[in-house]
N, C-alpha and C positions, 0 to 999 in steps of 0.2 A: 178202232173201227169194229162194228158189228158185223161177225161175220157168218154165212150160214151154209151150211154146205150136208151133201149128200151122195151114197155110195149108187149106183148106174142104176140099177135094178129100183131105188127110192125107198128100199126094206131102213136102213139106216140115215138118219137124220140127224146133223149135230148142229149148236151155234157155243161161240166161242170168241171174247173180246180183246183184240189185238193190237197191240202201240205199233207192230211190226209188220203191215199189211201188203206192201210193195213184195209181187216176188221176183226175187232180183239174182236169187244165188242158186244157180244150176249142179245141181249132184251129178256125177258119174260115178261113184261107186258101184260096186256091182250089186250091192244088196239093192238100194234105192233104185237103178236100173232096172232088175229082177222081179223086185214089189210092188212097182210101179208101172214097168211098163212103157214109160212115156219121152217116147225119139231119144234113147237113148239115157236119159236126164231125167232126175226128177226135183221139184221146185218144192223147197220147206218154207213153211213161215214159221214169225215166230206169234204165240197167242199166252194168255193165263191160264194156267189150269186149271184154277177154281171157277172159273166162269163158264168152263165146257159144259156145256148140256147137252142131253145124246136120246132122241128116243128110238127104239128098233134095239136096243140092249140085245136080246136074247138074238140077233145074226150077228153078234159081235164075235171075234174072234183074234188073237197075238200071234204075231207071231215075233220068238226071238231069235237072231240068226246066229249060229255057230263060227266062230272066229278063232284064226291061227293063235295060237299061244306065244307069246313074246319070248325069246329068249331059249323054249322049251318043244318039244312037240306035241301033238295033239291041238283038240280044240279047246275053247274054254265058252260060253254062251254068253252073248251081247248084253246089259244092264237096262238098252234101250227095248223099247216095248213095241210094235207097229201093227197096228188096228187095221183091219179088215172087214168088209163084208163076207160073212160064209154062204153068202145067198149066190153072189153075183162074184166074188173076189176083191172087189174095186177095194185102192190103199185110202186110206181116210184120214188116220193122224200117226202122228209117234209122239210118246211118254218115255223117256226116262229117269229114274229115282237118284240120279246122281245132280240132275236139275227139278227139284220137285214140282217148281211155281211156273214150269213153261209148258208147253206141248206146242207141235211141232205140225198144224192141218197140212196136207198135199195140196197146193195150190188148184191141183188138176181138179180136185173133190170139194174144191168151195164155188157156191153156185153163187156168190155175191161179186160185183162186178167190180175184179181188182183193179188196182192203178194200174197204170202201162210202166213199166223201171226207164231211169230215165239211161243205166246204163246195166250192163249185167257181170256180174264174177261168175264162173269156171273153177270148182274146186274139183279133188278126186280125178281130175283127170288124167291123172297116170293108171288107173282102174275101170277106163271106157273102154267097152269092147271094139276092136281092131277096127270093124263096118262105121265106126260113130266118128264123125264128122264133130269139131268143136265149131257152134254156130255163134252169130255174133259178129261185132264188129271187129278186128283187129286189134282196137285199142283197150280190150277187154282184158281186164286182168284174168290170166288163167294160173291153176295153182296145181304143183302134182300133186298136192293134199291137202289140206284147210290151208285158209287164209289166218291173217292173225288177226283179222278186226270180225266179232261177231255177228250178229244177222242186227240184234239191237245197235252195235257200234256205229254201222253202216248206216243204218235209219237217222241216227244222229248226224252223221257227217252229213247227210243231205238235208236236214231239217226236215223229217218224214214221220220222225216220232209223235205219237200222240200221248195223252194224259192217261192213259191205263198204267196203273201197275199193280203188280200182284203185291196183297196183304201181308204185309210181315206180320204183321199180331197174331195171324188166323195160325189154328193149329193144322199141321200138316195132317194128310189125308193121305192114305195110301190108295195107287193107282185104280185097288181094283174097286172100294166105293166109290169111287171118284168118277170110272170109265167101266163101268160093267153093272 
């Protein structure tokens, strides 16, 4: 699915073609929360990254979030990348170089009329602030950290997937030709 989306203020503009356009898997983390904004949750899809195109470049801006250190103290800083408008704020996409061939639009930030989910997952919700309410139906899977079937898995299990896939032959590209 072709899909087109834009940060509030309209300074940034991206399109981005995606086998994984159902958004079905609600975040509660506090970062997604926090960069997003949105009842709590915020809704990732999945898309190709070589197919993002972006114009308004120069109100772009990353942010990476600072994370507990496993095992040790202090922080160590996130691998993932999350796109903003510096105009307006609005969350727009996420990149990270550990999946080169995905990015990750904010459902809330595509202006293309997604599908309706025909049911929804609840990940990170051991990470919802106290006030946040898990909405949905009861028979929703809810998870106090990922699930173990991915955002592509799931697309499959419902028969939602479409014909995109990202290039294996193409030479990788690092984030910031790519997204700046």
């Amino acid at each position: 699915m072709h899909l087109k989306g834009s940060c509030h203020c309209g300074k940034v503009k991206f399109s981005v073609e995606s086998a994984e356009p159902v958004p079905f898997m609600r975040c509660y983390c506090s970062i997604c929360r926090k960069t997003a904004g949105t009842g709590g949750y915020a809704i990732n899809l999945g898309a190709v990254a070589e197919t993002l195109r972006v114009t308004g470049k120069r109100f772009l801006s990353v942010y990476r979030a600072r994370l507990p250190n496993k095992n040790t103290t202090g922080t160590r800083l996130s691998s993932a990348r999350r796109y903003f408008c510096t105009f307006c704020g609005s969350a727009l996409w996420a990149w990270d170089p550990t999946w080169p061939e995905f990015v990750h639009p904010h459902a809330g930030a595509v202006d293309t009329r997604l599908p309706v989910p025909a049911a929804n997952v609840h990940c990170l919700v051991g990470s919802k602030a106290p006030w946040v309410q898990v909405e949905g139906k009861p028979s929703d899977p809810r998870f106090k950290n990922y699930p173990s079937m991915s955002l592509a898995q799931w697309h499959e299990s419902k028969g939602l997937t479409s014909r995109v896939k990202p290039a294996a032959s193409k030479p990788r590209r690092s984030a910031k030709s790519r997204n700046t």
